[in-house]
N, C-alpha and C positions, 0 to 999 in steps of 0.2 A: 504494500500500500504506500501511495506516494506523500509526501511530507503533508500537502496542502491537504488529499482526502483524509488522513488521519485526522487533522487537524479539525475537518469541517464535522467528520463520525464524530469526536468526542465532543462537540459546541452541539450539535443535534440532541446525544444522550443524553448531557446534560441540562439543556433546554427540557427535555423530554420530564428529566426526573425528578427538576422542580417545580415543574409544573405538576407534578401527580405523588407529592409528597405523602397521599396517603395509601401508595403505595407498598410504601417503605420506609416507616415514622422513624423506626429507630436505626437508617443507615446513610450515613455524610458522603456527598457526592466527593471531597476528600480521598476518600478512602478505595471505593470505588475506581477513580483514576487511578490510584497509587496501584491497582492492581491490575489495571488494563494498561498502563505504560510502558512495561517491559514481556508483554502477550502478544506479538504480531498474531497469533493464531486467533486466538480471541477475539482481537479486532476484526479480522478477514472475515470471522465468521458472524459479528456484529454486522458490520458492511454489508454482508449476502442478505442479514434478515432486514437489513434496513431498504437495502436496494429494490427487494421484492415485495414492500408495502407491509414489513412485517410489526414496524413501530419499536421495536423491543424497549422493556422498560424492567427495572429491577422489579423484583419482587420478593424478595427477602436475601436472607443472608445467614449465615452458619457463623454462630459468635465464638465458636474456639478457633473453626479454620481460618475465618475471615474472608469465605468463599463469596463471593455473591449471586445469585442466581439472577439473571436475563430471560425475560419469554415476550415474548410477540403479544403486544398489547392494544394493534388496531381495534379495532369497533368492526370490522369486519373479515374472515379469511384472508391473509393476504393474497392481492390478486396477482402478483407477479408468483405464485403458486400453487396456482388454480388450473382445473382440467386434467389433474394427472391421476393412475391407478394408482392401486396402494405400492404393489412390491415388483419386484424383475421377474420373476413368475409370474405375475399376472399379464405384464407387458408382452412377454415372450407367447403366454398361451394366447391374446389377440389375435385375428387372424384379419381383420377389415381393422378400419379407422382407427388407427392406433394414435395413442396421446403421444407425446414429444413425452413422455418419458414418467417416472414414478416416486411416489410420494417417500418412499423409505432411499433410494439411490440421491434423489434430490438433498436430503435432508446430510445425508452421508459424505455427500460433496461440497454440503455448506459446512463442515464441521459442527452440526448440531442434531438435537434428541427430538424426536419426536413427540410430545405429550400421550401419557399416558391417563385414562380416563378418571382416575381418579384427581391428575395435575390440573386438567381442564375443570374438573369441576373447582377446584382451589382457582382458580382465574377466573373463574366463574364472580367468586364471594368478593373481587376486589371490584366489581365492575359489570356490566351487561357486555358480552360478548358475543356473536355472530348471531344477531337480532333477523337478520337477511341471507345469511350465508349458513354454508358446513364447514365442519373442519376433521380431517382423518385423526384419529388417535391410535397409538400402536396397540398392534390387534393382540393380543395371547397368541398361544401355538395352536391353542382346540380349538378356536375358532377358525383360525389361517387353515388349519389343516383337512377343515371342511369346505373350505372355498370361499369363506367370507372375510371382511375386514369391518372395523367399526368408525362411527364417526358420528359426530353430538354439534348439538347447535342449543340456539336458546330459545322458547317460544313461551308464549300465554304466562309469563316470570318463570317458566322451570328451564331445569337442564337435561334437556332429551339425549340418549344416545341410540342411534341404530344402528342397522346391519345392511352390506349391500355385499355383492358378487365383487374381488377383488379385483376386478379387472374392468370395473363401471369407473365411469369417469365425468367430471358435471363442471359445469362451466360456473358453478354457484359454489363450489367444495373443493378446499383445498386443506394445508394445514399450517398449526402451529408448533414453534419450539422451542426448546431451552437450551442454556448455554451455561453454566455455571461456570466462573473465572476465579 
């Protein structure tokens, strides 16, 4: 990452994470940088979820390690990760209109986790999230290995999660992720 994008990622986060102080009451943007300034990984993988409308914003932190945890905080799926199957098995067994590619390789290449449904529901409690949209969550093995993948949204004030064939793809659903530094 070049001097000036670095530069513009952390004025953006920062921007991001004062503005949503109750996100993350008891963690100082301080401390935060101190730990993303010698992380080129971190960054890059910040950048990817910023660059694809993912928002990221803290959301807590681990007070022995001093870890922070980052997750994609738009108001909607990010849409620069939108349209894709869940896994490379499911892409591979397409056989017509296959997406540009899949939610677990995508996520893989950003350097980051995929949410698991019980983390989306925790993103859930700090906020209304994908009021309009889906978002894939990593599926279990007994579900994958029947052919399904899962994915939650928010509707009528709850938080839904369903099931669809891992190889469905919607132009409304994509996903969210975490990054902990």
């Amino acid at each position: 990452m070049k001097a000036q994008e670095r530069k513009e990622l952390l004025q953006t986060l920062k921007a991001r994470f004062e503005k949503n102080m109750d996100r993350h009451e008891d963690v100082q943007w301080k401390d935060v940088e101190a730990r993303l300034e010698n992380n080129p990984a971190a960054l890059k993988a910040l950048g990817a979820m910023e660059a694809t409308g993912g928002e990221p914003d803290v959301i807590g932190h681990d007070k022995a390690s001093g870890r922070v945890r980052f997750c994609d905080c738009a108001a909607e799926s990010p849409a620069g990760r939108r349209s894709l199957c869940y896994d490379r098995a499911a892409l591979d067994a397409r056989k017509e209109h296959k997406p540009q590619g899949s939610v677990v390789d995508v996520a893989q290449e950003m350097g980051v986790e995929l949410l698991t449904e019980d983390q989306y529901r925790a993103l859930q409690m700090l906020g209304e999230f994908d009021m309009k949209t889906s978002s894939w969550v990593r599926t279990p093995p007994e579900v994958r290995s029947l052919g399904g993948a899962l994915f939650c949204d928010r509707r009528y004030g709850r938080v839904f999660v369903y099931h669809n064939g891992a190889q469905s793809y919607y132009g409304a659903r994509g996903f969210r992720c975490l990054l902990d530094v």
